[in-house]
C-alpha positions as a printed Julia matrix, in Angstrom:
504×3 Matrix{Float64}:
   0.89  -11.37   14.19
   3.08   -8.46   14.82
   2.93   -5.43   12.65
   5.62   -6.27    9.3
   8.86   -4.41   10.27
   7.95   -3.43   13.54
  10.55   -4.04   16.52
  10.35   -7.4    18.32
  10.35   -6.42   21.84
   9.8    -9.41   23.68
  12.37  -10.49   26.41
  14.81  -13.58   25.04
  15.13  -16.19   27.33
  15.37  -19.94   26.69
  13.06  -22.43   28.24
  15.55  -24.58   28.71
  17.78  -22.44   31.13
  14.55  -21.14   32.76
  13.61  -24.75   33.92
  17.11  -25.61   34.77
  17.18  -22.95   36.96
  13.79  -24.35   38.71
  15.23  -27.49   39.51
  18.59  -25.83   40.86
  16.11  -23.84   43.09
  14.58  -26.94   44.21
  17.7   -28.61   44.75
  19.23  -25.53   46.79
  16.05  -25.59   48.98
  16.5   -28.98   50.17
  20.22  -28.34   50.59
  19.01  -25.25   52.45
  16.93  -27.67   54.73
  18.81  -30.96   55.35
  22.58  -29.6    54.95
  23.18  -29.87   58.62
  22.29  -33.35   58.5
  23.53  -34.44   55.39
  27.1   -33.56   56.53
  26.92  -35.24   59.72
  25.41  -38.45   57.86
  28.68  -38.3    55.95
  31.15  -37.32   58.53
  31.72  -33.84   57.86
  32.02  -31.68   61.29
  32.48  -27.75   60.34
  33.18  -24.87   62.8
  30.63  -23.06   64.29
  32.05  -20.09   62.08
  31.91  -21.79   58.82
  28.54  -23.71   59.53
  26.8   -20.49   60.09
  28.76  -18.75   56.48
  27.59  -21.79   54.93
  24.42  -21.64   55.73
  24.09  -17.97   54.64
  25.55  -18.57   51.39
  23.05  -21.2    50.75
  19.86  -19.52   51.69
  21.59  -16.59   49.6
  22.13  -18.89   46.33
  17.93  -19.91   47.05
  16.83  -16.69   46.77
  18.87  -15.73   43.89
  18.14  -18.66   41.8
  14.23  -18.75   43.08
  14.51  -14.87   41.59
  16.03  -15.77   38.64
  13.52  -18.98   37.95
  10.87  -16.4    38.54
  11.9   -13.82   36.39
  12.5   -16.66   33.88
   8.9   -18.27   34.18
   6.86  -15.2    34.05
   9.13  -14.44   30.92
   8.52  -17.81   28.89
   4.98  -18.22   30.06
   3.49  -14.85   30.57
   5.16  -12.19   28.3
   6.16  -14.6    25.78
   3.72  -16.92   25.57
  -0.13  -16.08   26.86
   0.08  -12.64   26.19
   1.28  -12.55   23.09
  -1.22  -14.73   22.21
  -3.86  -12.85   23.26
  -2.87   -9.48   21.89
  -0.92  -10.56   18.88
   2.08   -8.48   19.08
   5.15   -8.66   21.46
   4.92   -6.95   24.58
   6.57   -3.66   25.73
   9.87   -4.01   26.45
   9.36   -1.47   29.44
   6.57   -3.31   30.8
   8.95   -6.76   31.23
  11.82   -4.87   32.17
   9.86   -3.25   34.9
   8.43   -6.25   36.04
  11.58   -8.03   36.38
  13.28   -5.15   37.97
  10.1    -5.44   40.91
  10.97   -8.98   41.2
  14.64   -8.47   42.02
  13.87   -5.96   44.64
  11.46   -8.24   46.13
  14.48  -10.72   46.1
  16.53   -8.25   47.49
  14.43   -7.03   50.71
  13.6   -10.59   51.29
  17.15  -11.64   51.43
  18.29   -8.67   53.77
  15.05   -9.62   56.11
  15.18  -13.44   56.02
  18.91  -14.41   55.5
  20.53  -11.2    56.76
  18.51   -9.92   59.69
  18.66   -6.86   58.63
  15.47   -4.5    60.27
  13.67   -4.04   56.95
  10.92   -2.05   58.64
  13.32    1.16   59.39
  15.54    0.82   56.4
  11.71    0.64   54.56
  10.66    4.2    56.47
  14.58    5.43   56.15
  13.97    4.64   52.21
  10.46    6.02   51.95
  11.85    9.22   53.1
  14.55    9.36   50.24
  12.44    8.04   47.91
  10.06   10.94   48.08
  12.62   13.27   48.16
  14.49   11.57   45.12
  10.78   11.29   43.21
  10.01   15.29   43.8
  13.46   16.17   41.88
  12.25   13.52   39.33
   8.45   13.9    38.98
   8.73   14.3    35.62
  10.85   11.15   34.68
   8.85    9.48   36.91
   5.59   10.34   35.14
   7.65    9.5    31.75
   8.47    6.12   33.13
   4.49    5.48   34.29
   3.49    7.04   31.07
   5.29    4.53   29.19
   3.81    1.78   31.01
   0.65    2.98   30.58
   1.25    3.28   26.61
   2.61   -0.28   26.34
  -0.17   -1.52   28.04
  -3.26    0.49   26.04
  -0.81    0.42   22.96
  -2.32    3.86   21.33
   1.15    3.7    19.4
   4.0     0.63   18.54
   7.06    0.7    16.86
   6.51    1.14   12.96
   3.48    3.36   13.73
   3.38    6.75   11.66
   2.42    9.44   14.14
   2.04   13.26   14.33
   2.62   14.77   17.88
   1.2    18.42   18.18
   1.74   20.93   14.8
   5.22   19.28   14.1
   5.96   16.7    10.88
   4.82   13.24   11.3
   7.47   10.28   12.15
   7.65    6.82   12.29
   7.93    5.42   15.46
  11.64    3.56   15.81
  11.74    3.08   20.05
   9.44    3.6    22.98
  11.72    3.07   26.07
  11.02    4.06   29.86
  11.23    7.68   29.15
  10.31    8.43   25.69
   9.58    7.96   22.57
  11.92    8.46   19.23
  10.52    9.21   15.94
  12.11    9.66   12.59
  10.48   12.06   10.27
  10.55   11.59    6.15
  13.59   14.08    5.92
  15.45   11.67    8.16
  15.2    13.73   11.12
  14.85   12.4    14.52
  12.34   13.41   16.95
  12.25   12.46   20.72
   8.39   13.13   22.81
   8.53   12.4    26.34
   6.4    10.09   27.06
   4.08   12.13   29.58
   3.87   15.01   26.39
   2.05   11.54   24.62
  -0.44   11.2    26.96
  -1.56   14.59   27.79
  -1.52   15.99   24.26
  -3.26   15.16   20.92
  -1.67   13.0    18.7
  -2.58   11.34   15.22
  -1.69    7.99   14.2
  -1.76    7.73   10.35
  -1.27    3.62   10.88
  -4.22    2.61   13.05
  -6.25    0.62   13.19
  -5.3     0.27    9.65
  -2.42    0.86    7.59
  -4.34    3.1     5.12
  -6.25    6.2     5.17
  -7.65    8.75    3.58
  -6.73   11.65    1.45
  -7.9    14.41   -0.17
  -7.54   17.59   -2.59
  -9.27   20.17   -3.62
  -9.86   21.16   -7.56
 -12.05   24.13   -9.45
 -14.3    23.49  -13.09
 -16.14   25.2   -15.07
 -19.82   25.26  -14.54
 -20.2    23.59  -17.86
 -18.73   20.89  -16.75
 -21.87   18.2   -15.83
 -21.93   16.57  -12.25
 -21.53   12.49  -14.41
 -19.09   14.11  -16.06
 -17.42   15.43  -13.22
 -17.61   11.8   -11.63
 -15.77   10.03  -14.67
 -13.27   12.27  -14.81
 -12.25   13.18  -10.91
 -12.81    9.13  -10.21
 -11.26    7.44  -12.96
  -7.92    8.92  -11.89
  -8.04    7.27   -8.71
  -9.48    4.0   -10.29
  -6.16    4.47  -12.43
  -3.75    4.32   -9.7
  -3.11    0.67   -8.35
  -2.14    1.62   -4.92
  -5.49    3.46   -3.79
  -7.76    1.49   -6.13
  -6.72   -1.92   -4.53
  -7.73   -0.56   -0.9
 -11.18   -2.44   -0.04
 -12.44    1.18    0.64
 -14.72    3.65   -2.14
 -13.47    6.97   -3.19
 -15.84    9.86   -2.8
 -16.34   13.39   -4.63
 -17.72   15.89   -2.61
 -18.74   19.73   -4.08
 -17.04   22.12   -1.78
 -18.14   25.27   -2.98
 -19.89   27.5    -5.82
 -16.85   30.17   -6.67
 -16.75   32.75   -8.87
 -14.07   30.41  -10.87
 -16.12   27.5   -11.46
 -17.59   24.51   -8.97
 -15.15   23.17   -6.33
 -14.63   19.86   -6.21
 -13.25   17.61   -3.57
 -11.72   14.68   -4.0
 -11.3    12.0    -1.36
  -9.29    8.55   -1.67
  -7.37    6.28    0.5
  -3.61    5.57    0.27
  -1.96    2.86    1.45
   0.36    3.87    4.26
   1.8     7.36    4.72
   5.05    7.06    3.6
   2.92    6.68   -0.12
   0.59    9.66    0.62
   2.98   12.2    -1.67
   3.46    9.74   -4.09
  -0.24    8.15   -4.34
  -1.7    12.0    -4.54
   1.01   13.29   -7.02
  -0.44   10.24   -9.25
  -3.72   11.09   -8.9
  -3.38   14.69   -9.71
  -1.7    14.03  -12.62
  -4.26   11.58  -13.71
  -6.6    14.17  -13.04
  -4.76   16.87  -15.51
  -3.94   13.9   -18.2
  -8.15   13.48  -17.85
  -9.2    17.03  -18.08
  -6.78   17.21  -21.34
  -8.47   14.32  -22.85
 -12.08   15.76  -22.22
 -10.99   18.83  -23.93
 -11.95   20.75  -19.96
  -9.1    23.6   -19.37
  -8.99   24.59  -15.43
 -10.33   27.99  -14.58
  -7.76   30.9   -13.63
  -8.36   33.55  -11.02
 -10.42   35.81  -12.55
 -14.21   36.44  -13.52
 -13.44   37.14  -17.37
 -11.68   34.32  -18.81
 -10.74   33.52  -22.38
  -9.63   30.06  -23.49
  -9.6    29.28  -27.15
  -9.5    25.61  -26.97
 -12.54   25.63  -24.82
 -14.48   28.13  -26.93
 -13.38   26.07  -30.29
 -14.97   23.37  -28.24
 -18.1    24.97  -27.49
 -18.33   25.71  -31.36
 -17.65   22.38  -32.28
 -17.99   19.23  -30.56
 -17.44   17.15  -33.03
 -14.37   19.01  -34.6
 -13.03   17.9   -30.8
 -13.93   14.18  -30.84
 -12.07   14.23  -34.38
  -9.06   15.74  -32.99
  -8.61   13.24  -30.63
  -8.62   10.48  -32.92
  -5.34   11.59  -33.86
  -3.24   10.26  -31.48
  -4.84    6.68  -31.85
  -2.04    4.16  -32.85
  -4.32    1.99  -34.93
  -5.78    5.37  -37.11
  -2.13    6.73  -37.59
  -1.39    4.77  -41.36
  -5.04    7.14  -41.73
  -4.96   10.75  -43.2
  -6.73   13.3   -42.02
  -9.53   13.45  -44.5
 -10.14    9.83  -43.36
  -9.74   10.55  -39.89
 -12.72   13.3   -40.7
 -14.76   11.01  -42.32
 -14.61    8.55  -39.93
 -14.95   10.89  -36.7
 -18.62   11.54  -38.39
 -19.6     8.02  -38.19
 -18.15    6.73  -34.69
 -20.81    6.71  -32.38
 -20.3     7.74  -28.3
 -21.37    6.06  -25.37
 -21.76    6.61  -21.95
 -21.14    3.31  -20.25
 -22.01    2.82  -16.67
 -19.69    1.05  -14.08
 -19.99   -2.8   -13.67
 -21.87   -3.25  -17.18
 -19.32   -5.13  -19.38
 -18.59   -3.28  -23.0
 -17.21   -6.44  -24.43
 -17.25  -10.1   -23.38
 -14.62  -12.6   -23.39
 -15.6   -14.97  -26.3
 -18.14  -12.76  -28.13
 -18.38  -11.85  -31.63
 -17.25   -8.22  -32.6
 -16.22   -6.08  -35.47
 -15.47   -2.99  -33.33
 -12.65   -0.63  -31.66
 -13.5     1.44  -28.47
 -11.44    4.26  -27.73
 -11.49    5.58  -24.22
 -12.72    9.5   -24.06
 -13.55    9.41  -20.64
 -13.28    7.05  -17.11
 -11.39    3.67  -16.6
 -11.96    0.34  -17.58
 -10.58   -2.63  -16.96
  -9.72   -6.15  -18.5
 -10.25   -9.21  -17.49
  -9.15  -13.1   -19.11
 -11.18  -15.77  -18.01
  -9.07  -18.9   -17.49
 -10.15  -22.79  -18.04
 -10.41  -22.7   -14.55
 -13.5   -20.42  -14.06
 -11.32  -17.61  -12.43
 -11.28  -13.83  -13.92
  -8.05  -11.99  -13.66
  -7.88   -8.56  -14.35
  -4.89   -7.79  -16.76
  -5.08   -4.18  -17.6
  -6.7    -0.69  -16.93
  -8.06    1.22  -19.83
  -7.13    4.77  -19.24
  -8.17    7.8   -21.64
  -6.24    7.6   -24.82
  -6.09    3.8   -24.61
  -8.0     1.59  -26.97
  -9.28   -2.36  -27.38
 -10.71   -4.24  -29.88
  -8.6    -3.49  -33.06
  -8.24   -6.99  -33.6
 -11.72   -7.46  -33.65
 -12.65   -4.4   -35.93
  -9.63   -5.37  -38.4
  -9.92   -9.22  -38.7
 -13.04  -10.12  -36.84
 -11.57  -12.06  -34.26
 -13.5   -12.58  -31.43
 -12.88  -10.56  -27.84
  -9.97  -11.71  -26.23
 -11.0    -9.88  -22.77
 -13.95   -8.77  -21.14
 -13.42   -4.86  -20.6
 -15.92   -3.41  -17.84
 -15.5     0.16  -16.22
 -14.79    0.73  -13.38
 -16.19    3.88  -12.67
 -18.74    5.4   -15.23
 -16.78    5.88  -18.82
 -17.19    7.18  -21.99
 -16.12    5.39  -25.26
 -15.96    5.96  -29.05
 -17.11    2.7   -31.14
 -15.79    2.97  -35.0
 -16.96   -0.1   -36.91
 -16.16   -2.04  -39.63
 -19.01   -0.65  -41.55
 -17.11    2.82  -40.88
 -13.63    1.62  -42.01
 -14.48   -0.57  -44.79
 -15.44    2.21  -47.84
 -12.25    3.56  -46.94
 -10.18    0.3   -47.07
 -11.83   -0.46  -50.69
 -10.41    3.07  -52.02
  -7.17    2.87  -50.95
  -6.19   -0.87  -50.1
  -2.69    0.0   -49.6
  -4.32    1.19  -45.98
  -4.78   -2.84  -45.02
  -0.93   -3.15  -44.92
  -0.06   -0.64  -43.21
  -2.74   -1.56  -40.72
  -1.37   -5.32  -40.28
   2.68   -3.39  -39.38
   0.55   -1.75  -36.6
  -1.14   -4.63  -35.14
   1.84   -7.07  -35.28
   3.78   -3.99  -33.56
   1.53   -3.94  -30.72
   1.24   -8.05  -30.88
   4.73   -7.99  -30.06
   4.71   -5.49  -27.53
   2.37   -7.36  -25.25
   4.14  -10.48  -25.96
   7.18   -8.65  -24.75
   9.05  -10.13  -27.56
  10.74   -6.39  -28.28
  13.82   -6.26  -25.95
  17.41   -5.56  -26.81
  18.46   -9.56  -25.97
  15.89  -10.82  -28.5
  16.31   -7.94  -31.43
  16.64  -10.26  -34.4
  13.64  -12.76  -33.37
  11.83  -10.06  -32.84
  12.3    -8.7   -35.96
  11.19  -11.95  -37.76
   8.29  -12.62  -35.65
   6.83   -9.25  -35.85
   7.27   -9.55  -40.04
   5.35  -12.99  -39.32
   2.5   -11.52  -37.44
   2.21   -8.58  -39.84
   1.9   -11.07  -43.28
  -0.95  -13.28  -40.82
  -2.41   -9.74  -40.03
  -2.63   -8.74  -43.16
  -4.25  -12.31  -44.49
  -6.84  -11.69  -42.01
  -7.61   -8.07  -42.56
  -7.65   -8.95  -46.59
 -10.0   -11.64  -45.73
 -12.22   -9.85  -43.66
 -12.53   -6.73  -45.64
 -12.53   -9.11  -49.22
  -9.73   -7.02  -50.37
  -7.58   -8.63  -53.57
  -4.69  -10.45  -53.69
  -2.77   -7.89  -55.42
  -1.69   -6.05  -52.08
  -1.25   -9.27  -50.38
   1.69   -9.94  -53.12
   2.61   -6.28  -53.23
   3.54   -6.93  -49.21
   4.91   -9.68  -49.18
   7.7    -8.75  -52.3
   8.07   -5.68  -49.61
   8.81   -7.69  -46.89
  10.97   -9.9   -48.98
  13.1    -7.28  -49.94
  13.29   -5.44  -46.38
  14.74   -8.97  -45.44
């Protein structure tokens, strides 16, 4: 198959004309042969003037048409057919153009020899004598022309390719013809190489032999910083970007250097063409920041002495850190921040390793995992025995509410994807503060039927009043279950419920 949105350039020519110029050929041969004959056997007597014009114009139509069916075959059966075949994409349009162009001389010389009389031997040595005059003016549009058959055939470049000929910008190849090639950069500007400059210079094709390849950018932390957790952080942000994590290839992170700054770290992924490369590595970067933010890490400056009083509150307290970030977790917001204390003291952390599932599909649980650290994905498994991935976890992100507030079992199976680190609060954590202040379980149920409806993608503008009632549905059978679960009275049950009631 041809390369998607690359430039068919194989030569048009219908099968049907081709062999119905065949049999004319045929047909003009035998003419050419018996027409003497034939118009005797039907009482025709020409001149000796017009028998001989005749007979010129007919061997002239044979070699035309024989040309012609030629040209023709080699075109349906060679360039368009077995060739293409074999090598999968159409072939050069200077390649057939040339080779149709040595057929007609052929046609040409044979016709001034054969039908004309012409002495083809001195107008060959007349020729050769121009010709190398004519091809020392033109040596270098020769060499172009040759080039470009040479490219067509070894195909180090086709149209659609993204190349980058000597220091200038790179551009995607729009037309090879017989003398060079046109490129058109990202900016929109056009770029012509000769085609000799291709072959005798360096050039890099960003598109074979395939259509992605790699990237990579260099970043500075702290010495603190472990080498694991270096790996979850720096790795996870590619794992968090669809267009290089789908690539069949692995990132890598590479140390660069020991600086006076901090480590330097190099990070290498693959994007998926180059027209993507700015936008796949502006992703990634900015996963990178949103990850070092999240891990409490702040990026060295230029300089030996440095002062950061985020990192050195984190230095003095870890866990005053892990607390903060529970802050911004949708299901803890209806919490205080007393509570939010109390229950950053009991939430345990783990470091889970890539592959190893954190939750099944199925599965009992009473548990919410927040992300701190890495990627993770989810996957359903359907009736049919196939697991689809349906989400990435990034940091920030959290699973298992319903679980932890109704103990309903695991919807998905969440695995990382690169080595992650999680924060588990329990039920055992929650539930003292759900028996003080029960007022916290409906409050709770408003969040979950919030973010029920938001996956259901029931909260639109064309849908506003269904929406409204379903989500005041989900929040009463939310609250039922997290009553249940926690064995909370019914007094708050009927307290929400009159609230709803009246909101209505």
């Amino acid at each position: 198959m041809s390369r998607p949105g690359a430039a068919d350039n194989s030569v048009s020519c219908s099968p049907i004309r081709v062999w119905a110029s065949v049999i004319l050929a045929v047909l003009l041969l035998v003419l050419d042969q018996t027409w003497p004959e034939s118009l005797r056997f039907v009482g025709i007597s020409l001149s000796a003037e017009l028998t001989g014009t005749f007979g010129t114009v007919v061997a002239t139509a044979v070699w035309i048409v024989l040309g012609y069916a030629v040209d023709g075959l080699l075109t349906v059966f060679v360039w368009n057919s077995r060739a293409r075949r074999r090598s999968g994409v159409p072939v050069p349009k200077l390649l057939t153009q040339l080779a149709g162009l040595a057929i007609w001389i052929t046609t040409a010389i044979i016709l001034l020899a054969v039908v004309y009389d012409v002495p083809v031997a001195g107008f060959l040595t007349t020729s050769g004598i121009i010709i190398a005059v004519i091809g020392f003016a033109l040596r270098n549009l020769i060499a172009d022309v040759f080039t470009g058959i040479a490219l067509g055939i070894e195909r180090p470049l086709q149209i659609g390719d993204w190349i980058q000929f000597d220091e200038g910008p790179p551009g995607k190849v729009v037309e090879i013809n017989w003398r060079a090639a046109r490129l058109i950069t990202m900016d929109e500007v056009s770029v012509v190489v000769p085609n000799s400059q291709l072959a005798t210079a360096a050039f890099r094709n960003y598109s074979q032999p395939n259509e992605y390849w790699r990237d990579d950018f260099e970043i500075v932390l702290p010495y603190d910083v472990t080498y694991r957790q270096a790996e979850r952080i720096l790795l996870s942000a590619v794992a968090q970007v669809p267009a290089s994590a789908n690539i069949p290839r692995q990132p890598v992170l590479l140390i660069g250097d020991y600086t006076e700054r901090g480590t330097e770290w190099r990070v290498r992924f693959w994007v998926p063409d180059y027209p993507q490369m700015a936008v796949t590595r502006y992703e990634v970067q900015r996963n990178v920041l949103r990850n070092l933010y999240y891990a409490g890490i702040d990026v060295p400056h230029a300089k030996i002495d440095m002062f950061s009083p985020r990192r050195t509150a984190a230095r003095q307290d870890e866990e005053r850190e892990d607390i903060d970030f529970l802050h911004g977790i949708t299901p803890l917001g209806p919490l205080t921040t007393e509570e939010l204390d109390e229950i950053g003291r009991k939430m345990r952390r783990h470091l889970c390793h890539a592959g190893q599932p954190v939750v099944r599909q199925g599965e009992e649980g009473d548990s919410l995992f927040v992300v701190k650290e890495g990627t993770l994905e989810a996957s359903i498994t359907g009736e049919s025995g196939i697991s689809t991935v349906v989400g990435r976890l990034n940091p920030g992100m959290f699973f298992g509410e319903m679980s932890l507030l109704t103990g309903a079992p695991r919807s998905a199976t969440v695995a990382p994807s690169v080595d992650s680190v999680v924060f588990e609060i329990t039920r055992s954590d929650l539930e003292p503060l759900m028996l003080r202040r029960p007022a916290m379980a409906d409050q709770l149920s408003d969040v979950l039927a919030e973010r029920q409806l938001r996956n259901m993608r029931l909260l639109d503008e064309e849908k506003g009043d269904g929406a409204l009632e379903t989500q005041l549905s989900l929040s009463r059978q939310f609250l039922g279950g997290i009553q249940v679960f926690f064995g909370l009275g019914r007094g708050v049950q009927d307290g929400a419920l009159n609230r709803n009631a009246s909101s209505n």
